[in-house]
One Martini backbone bead per residue (centre of mass of N, CA, C, O) as a GRO file, in nm:
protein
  395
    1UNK     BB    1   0.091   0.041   0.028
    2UNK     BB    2   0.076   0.347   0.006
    3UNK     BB    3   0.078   0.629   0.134
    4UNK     BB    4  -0.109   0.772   0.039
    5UNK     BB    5  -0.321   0.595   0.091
    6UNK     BB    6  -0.269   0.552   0.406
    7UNK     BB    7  -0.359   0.842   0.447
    8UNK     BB    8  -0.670   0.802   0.354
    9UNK     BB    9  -0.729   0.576   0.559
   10UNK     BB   10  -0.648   0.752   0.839
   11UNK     BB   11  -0.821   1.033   0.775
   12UNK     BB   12  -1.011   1.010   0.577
   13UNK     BB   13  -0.885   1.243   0.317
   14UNK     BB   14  -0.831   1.379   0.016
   15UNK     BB   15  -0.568   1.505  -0.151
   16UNK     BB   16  -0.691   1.793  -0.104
   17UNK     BB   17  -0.774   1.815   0.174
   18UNK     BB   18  -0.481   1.714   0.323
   19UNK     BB   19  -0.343   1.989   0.203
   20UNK     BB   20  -0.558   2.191   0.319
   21UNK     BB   21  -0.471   2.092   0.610
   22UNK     BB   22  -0.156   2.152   0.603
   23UNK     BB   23  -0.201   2.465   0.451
   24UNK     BB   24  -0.268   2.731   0.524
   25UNK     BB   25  -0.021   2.936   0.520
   26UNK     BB   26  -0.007   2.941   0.201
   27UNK     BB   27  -0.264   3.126   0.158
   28UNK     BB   28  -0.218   3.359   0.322
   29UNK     BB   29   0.025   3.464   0.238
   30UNK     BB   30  -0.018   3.512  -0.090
   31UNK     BB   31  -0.231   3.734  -0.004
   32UNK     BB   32  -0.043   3.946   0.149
   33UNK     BB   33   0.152   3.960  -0.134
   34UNK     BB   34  -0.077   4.022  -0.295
   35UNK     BB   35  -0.246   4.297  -0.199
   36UNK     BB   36  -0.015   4.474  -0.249
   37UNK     BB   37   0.077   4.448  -0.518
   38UNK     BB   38  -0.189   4.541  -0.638
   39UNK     BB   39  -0.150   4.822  -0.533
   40UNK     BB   40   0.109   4.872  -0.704
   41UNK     BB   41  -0.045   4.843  -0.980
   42UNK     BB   42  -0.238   5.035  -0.993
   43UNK     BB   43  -0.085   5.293  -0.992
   44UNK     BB   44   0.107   5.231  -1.241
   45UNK     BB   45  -0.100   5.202  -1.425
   46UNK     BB   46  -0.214   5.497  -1.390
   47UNK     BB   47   0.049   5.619  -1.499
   48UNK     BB   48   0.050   5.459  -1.793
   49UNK     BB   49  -0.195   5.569  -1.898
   50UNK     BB   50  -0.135   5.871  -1.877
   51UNK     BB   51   0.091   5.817  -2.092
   52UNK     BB   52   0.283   5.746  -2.339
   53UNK     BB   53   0.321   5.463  -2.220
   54UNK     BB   54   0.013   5.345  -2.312
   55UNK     BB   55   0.122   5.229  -2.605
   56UNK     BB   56   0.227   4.983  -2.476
   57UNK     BB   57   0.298   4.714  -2.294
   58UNK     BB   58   0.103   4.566  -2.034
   59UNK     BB   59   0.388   4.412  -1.933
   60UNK     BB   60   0.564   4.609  -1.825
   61UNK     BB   61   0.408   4.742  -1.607
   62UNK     BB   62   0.417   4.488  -1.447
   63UNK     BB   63   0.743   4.439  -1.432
   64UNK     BB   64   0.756   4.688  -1.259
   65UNK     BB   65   0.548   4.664  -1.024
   66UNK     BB   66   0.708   4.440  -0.913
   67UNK     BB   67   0.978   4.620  -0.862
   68UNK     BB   68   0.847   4.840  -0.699
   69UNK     BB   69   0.760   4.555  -0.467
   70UNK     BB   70   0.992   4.516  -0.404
   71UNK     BB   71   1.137   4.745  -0.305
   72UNK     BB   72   0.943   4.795  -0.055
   73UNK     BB   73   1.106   4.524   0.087
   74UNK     BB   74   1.437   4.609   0.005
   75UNK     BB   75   1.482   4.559  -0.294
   76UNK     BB   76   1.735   4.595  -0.527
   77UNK     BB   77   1.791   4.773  -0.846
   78UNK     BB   78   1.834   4.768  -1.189
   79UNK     BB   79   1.927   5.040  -1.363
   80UNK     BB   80   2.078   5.004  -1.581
   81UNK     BB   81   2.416   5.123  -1.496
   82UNK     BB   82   2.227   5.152  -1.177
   83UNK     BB   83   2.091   5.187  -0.831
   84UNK     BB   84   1.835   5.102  -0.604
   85UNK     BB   85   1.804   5.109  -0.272
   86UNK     BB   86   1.526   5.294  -0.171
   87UNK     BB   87   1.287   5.273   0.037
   88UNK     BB   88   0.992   5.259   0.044
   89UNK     BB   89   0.826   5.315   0.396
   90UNK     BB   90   0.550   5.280   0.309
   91UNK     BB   91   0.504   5.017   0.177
   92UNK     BB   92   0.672   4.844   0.400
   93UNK     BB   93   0.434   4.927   0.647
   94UNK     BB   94   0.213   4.855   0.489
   95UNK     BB   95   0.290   4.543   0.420
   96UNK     BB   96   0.292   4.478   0.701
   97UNK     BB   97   0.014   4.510   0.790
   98UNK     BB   98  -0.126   4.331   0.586
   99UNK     BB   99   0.032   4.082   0.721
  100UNK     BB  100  -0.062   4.064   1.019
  101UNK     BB  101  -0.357   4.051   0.961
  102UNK     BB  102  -0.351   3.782   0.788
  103UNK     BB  103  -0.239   3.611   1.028
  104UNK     BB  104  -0.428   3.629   1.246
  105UNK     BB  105  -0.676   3.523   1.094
  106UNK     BB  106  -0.546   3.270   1.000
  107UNK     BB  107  -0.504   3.177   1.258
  108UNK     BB  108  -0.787   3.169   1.395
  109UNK     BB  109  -0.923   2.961   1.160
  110UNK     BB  110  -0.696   2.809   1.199
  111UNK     BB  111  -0.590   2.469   1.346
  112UNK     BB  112  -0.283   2.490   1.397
  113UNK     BB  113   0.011   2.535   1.468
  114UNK     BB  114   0.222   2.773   1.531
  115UNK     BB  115   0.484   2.710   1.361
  116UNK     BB  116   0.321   2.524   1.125
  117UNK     BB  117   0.191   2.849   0.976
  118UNK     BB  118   0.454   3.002   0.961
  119UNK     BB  119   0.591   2.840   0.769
  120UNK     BB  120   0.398   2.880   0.570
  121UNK     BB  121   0.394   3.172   0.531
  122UNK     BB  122   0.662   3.187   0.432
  123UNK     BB  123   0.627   3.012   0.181
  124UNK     BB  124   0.416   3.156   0.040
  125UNK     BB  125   0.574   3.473   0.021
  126UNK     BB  126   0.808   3.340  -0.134
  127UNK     BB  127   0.621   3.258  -0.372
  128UNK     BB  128   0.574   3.583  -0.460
  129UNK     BB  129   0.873   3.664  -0.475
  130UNK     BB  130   0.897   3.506  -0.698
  131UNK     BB  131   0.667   3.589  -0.926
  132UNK     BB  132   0.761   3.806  -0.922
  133UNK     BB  133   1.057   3.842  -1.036
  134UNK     BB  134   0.971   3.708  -1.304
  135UNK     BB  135   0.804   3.972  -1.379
  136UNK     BB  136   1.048   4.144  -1.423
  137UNK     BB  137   1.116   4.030  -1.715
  138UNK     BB  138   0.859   4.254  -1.882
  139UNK     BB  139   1.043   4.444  -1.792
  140UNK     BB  140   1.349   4.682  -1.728
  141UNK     BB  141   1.394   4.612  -1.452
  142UNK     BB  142   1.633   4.404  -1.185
  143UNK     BB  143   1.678   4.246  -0.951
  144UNK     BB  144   1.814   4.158  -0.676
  145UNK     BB  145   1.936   3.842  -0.593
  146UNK     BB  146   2.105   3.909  -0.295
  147UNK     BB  147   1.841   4.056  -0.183
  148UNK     BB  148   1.591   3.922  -0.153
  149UNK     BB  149   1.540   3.826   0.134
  150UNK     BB  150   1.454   4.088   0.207
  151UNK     BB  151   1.165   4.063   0.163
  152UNK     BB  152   1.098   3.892   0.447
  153UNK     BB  153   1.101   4.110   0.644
  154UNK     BB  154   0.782   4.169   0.606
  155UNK     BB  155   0.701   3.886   0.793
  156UNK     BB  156   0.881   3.926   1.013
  157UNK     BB  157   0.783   4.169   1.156
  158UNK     BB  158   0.490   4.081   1.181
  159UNK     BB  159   0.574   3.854   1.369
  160UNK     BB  160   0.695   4.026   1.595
  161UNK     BB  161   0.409   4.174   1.667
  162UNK     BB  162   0.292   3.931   1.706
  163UNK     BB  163   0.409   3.819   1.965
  164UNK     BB  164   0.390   4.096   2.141
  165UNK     BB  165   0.089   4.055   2.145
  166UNK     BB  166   0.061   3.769   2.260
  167UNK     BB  167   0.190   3.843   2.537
  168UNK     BB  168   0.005   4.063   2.594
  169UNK     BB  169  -0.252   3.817   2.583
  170UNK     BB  170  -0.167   3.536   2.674
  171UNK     BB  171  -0.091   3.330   2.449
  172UNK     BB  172  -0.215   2.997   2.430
  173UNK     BB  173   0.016   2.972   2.127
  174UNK     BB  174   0.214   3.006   2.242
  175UNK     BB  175   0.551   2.888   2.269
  176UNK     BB  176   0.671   2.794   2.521
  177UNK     BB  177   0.958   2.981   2.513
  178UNK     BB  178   0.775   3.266   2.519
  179UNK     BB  179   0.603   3.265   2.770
  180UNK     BB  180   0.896   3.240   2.951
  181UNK     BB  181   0.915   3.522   2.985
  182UNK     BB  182   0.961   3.757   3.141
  183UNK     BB  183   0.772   4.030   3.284
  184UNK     BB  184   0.971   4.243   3.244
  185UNK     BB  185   1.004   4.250   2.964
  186UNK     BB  186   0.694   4.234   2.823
  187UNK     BB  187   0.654   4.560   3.006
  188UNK     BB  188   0.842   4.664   2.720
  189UNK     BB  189   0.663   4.699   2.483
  190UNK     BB  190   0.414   4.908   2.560
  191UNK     BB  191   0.695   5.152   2.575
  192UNK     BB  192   0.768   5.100   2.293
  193UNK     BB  193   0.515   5.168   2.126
  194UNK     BB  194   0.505   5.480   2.276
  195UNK     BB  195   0.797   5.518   2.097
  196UNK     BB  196   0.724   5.523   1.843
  197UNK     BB  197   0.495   5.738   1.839
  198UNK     BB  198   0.658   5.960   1.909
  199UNK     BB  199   0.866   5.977   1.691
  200UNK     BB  200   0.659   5.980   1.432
  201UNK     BB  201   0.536   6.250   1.529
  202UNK     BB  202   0.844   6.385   1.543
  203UNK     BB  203   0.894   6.362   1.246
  204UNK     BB  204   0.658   6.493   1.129
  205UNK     BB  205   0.654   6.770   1.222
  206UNK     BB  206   0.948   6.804   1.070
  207UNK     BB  207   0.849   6.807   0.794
  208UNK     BB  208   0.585   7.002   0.844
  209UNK     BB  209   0.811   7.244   0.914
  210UNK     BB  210   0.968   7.239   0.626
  211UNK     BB  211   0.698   7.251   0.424
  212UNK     BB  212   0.650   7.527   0.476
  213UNK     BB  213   0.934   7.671   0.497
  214UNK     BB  214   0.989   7.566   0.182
  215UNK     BB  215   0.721   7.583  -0.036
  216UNK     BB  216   0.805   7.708  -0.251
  217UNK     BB  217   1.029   7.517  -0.365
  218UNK     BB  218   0.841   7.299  -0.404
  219UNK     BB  219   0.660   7.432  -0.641
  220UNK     BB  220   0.884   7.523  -0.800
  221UNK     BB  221   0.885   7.212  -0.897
  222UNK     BB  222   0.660   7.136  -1.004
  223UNK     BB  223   0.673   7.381  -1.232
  224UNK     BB  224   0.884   7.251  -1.374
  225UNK     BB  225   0.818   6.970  -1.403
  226UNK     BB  226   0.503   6.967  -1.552
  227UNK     BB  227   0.264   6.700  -1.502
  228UNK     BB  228   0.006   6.761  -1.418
  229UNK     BB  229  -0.253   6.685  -1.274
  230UNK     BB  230  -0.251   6.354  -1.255
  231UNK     BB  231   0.093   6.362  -1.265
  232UNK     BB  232   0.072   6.492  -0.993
  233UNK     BB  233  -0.082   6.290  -0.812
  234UNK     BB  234   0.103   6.026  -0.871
  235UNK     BB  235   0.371   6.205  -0.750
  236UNK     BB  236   0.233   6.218  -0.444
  237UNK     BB  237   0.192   5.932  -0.396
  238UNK     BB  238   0.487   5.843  -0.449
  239UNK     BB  239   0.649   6.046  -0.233
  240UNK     BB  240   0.424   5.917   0.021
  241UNK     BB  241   0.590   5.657   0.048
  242UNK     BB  242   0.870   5.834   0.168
  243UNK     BB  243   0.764   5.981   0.435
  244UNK     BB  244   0.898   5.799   0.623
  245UNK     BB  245   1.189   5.824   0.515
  246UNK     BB  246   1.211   6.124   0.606
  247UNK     BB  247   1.161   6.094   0.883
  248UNK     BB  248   1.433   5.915   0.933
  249UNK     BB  249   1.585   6.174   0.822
  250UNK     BB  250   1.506   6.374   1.062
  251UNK     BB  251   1.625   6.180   1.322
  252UNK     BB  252   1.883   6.201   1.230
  253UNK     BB  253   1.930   6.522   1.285
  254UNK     BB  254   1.824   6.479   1.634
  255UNK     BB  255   2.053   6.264   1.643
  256UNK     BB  256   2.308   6.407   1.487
  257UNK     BB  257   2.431   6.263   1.213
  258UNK     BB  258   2.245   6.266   0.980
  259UNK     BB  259   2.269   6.349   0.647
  260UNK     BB  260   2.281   6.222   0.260
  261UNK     BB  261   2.203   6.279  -0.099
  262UNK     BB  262   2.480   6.361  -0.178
  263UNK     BB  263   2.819   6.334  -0.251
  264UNK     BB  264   2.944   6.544   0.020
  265UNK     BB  265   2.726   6.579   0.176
  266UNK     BB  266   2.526   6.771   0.437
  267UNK     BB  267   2.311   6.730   0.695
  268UNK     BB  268   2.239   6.887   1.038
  269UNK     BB  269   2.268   7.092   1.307
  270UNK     BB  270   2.497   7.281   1.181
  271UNK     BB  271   2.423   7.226   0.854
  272UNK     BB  272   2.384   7.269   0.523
  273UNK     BB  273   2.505   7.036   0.250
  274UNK     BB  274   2.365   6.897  -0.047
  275UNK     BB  275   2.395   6.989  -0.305
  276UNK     BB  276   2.322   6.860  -0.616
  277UNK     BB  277   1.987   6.803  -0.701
  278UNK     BB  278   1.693   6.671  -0.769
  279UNK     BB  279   1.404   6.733  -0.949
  280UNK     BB  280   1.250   6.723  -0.668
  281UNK     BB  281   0.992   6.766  -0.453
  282UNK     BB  282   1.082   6.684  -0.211
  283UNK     BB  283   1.372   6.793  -0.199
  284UNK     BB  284   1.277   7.060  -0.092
  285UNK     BB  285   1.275   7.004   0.215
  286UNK     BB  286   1.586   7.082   0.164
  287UNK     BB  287   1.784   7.244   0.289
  288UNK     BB  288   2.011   7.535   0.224
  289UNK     BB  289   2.252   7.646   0.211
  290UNK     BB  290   2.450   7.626   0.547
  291UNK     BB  291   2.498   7.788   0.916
  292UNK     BB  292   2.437   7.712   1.239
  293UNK     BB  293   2.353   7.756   1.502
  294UNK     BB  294   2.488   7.668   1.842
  295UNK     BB  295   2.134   7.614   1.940
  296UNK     BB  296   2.033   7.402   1.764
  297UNK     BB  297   2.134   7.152   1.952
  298UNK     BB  298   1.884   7.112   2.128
  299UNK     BB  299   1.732   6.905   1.967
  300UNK     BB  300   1.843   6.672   2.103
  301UNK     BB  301   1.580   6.690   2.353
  302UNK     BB  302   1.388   6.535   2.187
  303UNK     BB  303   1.469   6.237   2.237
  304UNK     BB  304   1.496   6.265   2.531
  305UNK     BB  305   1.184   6.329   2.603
  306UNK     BB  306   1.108   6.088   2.491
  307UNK     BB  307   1.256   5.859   2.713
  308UNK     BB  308   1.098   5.966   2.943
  309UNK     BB  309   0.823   5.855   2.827
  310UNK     BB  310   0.910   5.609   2.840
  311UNK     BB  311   0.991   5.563   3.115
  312UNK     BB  312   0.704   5.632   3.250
  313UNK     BB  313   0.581   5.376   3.110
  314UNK     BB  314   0.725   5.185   3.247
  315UNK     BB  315   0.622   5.265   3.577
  316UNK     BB  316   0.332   5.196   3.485
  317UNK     BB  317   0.380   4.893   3.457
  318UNK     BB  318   0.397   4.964   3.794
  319UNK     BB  319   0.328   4.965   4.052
  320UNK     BB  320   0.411   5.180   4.303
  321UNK     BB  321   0.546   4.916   4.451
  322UNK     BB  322   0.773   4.858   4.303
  323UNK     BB  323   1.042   4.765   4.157
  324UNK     BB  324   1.321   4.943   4.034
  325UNK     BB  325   1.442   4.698   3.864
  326UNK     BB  326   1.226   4.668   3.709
  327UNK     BB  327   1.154   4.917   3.562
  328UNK     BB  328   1.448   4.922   3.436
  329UNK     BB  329   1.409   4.707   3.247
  330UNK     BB  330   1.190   4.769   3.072
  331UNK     BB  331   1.327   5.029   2.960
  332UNK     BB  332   1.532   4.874   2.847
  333UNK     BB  333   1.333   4.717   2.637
  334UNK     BB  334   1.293   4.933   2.541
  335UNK     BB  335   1.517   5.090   2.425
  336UNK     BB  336   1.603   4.820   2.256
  337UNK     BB  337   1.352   4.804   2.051
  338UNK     BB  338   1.409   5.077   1.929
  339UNK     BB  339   1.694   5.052   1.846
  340UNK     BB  340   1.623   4.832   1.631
  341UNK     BB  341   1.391   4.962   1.453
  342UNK     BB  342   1.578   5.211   1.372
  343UNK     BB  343   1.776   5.012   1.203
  344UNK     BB  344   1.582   4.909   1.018
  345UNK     BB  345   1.484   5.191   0.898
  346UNK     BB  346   1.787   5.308   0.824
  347UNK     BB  347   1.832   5.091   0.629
  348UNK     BB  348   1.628   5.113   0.418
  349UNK     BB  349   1.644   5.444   0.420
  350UNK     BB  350   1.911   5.337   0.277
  351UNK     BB  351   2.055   5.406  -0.041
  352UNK     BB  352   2.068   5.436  -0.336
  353UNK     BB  353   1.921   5.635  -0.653
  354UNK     BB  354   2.174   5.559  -0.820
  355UNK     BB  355   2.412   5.714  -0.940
  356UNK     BB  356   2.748   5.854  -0.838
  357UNK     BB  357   2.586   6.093  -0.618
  358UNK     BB  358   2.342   5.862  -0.584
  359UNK     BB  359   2.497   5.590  -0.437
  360UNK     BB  360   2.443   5.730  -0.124
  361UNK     BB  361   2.159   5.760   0.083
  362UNK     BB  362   2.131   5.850   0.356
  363UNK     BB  363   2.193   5.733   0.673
  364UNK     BB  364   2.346   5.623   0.888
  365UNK     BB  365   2.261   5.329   1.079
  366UNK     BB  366   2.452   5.276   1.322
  367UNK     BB  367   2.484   5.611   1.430
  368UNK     BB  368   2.228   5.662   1.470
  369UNK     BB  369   2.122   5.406   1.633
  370UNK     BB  370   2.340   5.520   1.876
  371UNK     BB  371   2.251   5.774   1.935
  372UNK     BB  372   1.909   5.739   1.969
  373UNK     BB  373   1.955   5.566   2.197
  374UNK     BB  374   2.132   5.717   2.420
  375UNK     BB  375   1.902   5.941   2.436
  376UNK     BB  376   1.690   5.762   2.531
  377UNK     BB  377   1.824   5.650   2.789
  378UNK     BB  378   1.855   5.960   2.873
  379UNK     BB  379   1.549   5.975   2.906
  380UNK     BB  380   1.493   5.751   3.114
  381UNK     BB  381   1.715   5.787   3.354
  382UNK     BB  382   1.586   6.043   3.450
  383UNK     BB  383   1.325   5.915   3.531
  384UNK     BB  384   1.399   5.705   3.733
  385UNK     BB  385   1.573   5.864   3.910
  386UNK     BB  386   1.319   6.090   3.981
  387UNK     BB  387   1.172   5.815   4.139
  388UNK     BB  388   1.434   5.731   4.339
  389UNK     BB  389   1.407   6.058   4.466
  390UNK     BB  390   1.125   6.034   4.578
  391UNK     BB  391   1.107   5.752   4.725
  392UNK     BB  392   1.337   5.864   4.960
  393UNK     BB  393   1.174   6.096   5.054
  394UNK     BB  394   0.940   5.964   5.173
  395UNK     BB  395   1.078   5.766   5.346
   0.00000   0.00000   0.00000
């Protein structure tokens, strides 16, 4: 009797219903990375249909569409004799979010395993980037074959985010190795989470504050380009995707490492020197060359005091009379994850955009994330020691 027989016998069900249960995470991924994809080829087309180039070939379309799909996901693309490698970091958080909730979906839906419905989702996902990757074929761009992996980050990410909320909700379907995690991790989740949204919300803040500041130039960008109508709306759709990247771009300012958009250039807290840009209505954005005064770096104080907010929430999660130890591990695991997500941020956001002076943009991504993260640091432990010196006091 074959295998197969006897699983069938074993079962009472046929090899298609069999495949259907063991693989539930495979059409999860799949649809994870389908519906990204699609709302990518939207846009895309949209863009095709309404230019000169709408009378070529829509399968051109198709495999530019695939690989600005990788480009989201950190995959480096070549362009001619150039390489793009700057993601756009609006697709891969959407990206991420859109993964998120269909694992949790399918995780709820489907009674699999823990373990083995994340390996079928990460092979199904898998199997999404090889046929964008094939779809890039079609098109001019082609992906970069030793980035490929890198595409994987965001379910990677997912996976990650699904974890900490699993702990979070102490879920009884997480690998007893996570369950054992002590308590005082845990408690650092939450104030890591809202140290996120606050340096986001700080970064949007410096965007939306040079973008005043800045609109003239912005505009007559817009005005020298003449996408027209259509093609302007196209063009800040594109942008809009960037504006994460640009956020953390902002952070590495207030962090003090700076970034630099051409080669020789720097922008940071001393002083602006972008070199010549691209005439991007966005890179209007980018301060005009000149020299800062040296009351500038107080800005550094703004990260210090998202650390100081850190820490107040890790002492939050626990009671009024929690040990002072506790406390202090939660911030660290707090300030240890932002420091991890800043560095995941900061590589993503670093990279190509062309060739010779845009072979490098944006921030060094260790230098940043190690400035960022001691400033968070020095502003959890400013909150700490006064908490421990009011506790000094009562007593």
């Amino acid at each position: 009797m074959s295998t197969l027989q006897s699983l069938r016998l074993r079962h009472g069900q046929r090899p298609g219903q069999l495949l259907d249960g063991r693989l539930p995470g495979l059409r999860a991924g799949l649809v994870a990375a389908t519906v990204t994809w699609c709302a990518v080829l939207l846009l895309v087309a949209l863009a095709w249909g309404t230019s000169a180039a709408g009378t070529a070939d829509f399968g051109a379309a198709v495999g530019f569409a695939s690989a600005a799909w990788l480009l989201g996901h950190g995959v480096g693309l070549g362009v001619g004799g150039g390489s793009v490698g700057l993601t756009p970091l609006g697709i891969w958080l959407a990206a991420v979010w859109v993964t998120l909730r269909t694992l949790e979906r399918g995780r709820d839906r489907d009674e699999v395993g823990w373990v083995r419905f994340t390996l079928d989702f990460f092979g199904g996902y898998a199997v999404a980037v090889v046929a964008a990757t094939l779809l890039t074929l079609l098109g001019p761009v082609r992906p970069s074959v030793v980035g490929l992996p890198l595409a994987l980050s965001v379910p990677v990410a997912a996976l990650a985010l699904e974890v900490a909320r699993g702990l979070l909700r102490a879920d009884d379907r997480l690998p007893e190795r996570l369950t054992g995690i002590p308590a005082w991790a845990v408690r650092g989740v939450v104030p890591a989470a809202r140290g996120v949204l606050a340096l986001g919300g700080l970064s949007l803040v410096v965007v939306l504050a040079a973008l005043v500041v800045r609109w003239d130039a912005v505009t007559s960008l817009y005005a020298v380009v003449s996408p027209g109508l259509v093609g302007g709306l196209l063009l800040t759709l594109g942008q809009l995707c960037y504006l994460p990247t640009l956020g953390v771009w902002a952070l590495s300012v207030l962090a003090g490492p700076g970034f630099q958009v051409t080669a020789g250039g720097h922008i940071g807290l001393d002083g602006s020197h972008p070199g010549l840009l691209p005439m991007l209505p966005a890179l209007g954005l980018v301060p005009g060359d000149g020299v800062y005064p040296s009351w500038t770096r107080a800005a550094l104080a703004l990260p210090v005091l998202v650390g100081v907010y850190v820490g107040r929430s890790a002492d939050h999660q626990w009671s009024r009379l929690g040990r002072w130890r506790g406390k202090a591990l939660s911030a660290s695991v707090a300030v240890g994850l932002l420091g991890l997500g800043i560095w995941v941020l900061a590589a993503l956001g670093t990279g190509a955009a062309g060739s010779g002076r845009l072979a490098a943009v944006g921030p060094a991504p260790g230098p940043m994330a190690l400035s960022l993260t001691g400033l968070l640091a020095a502003g959890a432990l400013l909150w700490l020691g006064w908490i421990a010196l009011a506790d000094r006091f009562r007593r």
